[in-house]
C-alpha positions in Angstrom: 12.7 133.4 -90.6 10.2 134.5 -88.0 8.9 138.0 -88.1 6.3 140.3 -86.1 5.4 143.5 -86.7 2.8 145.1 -84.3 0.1 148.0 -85.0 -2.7 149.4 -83.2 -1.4 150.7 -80.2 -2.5 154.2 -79.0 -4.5 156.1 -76.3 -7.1 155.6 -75.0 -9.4 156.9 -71.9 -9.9 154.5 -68.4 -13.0 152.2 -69.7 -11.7 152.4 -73.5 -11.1 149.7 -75.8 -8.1 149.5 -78.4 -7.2 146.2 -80.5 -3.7 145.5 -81.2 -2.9 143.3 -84.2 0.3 141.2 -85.0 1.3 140.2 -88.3 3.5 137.2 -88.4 5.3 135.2 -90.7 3.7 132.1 -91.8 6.8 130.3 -90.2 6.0 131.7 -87.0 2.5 129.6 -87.3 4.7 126.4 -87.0 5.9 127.5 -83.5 4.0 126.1 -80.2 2.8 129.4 -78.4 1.8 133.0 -79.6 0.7 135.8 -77.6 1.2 139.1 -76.4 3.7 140.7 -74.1 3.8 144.2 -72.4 6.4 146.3 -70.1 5.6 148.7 -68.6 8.4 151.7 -67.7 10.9 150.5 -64.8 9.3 146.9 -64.9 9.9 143.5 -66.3 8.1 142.1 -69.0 5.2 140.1 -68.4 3.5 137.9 -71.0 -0.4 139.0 -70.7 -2.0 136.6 -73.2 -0.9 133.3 -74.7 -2.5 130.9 -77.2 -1.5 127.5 -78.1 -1.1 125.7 -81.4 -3.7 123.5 -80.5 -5.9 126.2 -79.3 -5.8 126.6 -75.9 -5.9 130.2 -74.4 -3.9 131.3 -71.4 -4.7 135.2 -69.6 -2.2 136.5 -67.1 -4.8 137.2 -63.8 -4.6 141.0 -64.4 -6.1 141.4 -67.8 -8.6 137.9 -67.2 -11.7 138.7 -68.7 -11.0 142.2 -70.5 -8.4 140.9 -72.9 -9.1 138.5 -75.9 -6.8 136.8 -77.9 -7.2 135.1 -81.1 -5.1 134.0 -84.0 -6.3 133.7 -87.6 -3.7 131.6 -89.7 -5.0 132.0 -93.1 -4.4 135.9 -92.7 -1.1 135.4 -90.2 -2.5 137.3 -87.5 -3.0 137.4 -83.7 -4.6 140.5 -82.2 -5.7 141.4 -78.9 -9.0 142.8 -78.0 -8.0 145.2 -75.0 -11.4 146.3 -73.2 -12.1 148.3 -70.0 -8.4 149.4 -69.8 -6.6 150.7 -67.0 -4.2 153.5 -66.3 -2.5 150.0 -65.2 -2.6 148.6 -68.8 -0.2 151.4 -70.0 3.1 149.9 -71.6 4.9 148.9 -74.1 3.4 145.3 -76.3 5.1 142.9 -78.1 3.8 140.3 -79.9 5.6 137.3 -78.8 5.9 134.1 -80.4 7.8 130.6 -79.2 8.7 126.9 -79.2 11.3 126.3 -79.9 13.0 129.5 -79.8 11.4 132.9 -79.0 10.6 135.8 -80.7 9.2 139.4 -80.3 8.1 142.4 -82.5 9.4 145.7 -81.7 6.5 146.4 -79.9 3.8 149.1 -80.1 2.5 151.8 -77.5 -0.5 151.5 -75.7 -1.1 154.9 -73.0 -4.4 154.3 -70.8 -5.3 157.8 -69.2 -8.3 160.1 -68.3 
């Protein structure tokens, strides 16, 4: 059974950094992707980070070069590094994990404003 539970989400002020930690299941290790998901109020998900079994790393264009993933298997986690935030970056994240099947946290709230 694959679970996720999310923590580090908070506020923080435009330029701030926050890092966002999942920890997972060792079953959810044997699945292809992991990464990080967010929704914002009154929009759709987006998937903002991905990293592949293998080890390669996918960034959605609007966090590309402030957000780092990384995965660490012998402590079963994936956290996101979240630096220079936005007002923009405000939403709800999920950790997300899939291949075959998905699954997601319940999420943790991350509020970007001055």
């Amino acid at each position: 059974q694959v679970q996720l539970v999310e923590s580090g989400g908070g506020s923080a002020h435009p330029g701030g950094s926050l890092n966002l930690s999942c920890a997972a299941s060792p079953s959810a290790f044997s699945l292809n992707y992991m990464g990080w998901a967010r929704q914002a109020p009154g929009k759709d998900r987006e998937l903002v980070a991905q990293i592949h079994r293998g080890g390669h790393i996918r960034y959605a264009d609007s966090v590309e070069g402030r957000f780092t993933i990384s995965k660490d298997s012998a402590k079963n986690t994936v956290d996101l590094q979240m630096n220079n935030l936005r007002p923009e970056d405000t939403a709800r994240y999920y950790c997300d994990v899939w291949g075959p099947g998905q699954y997601w946290g319940s999420g943790v709230l991350v509020t970007v404003s001055a």
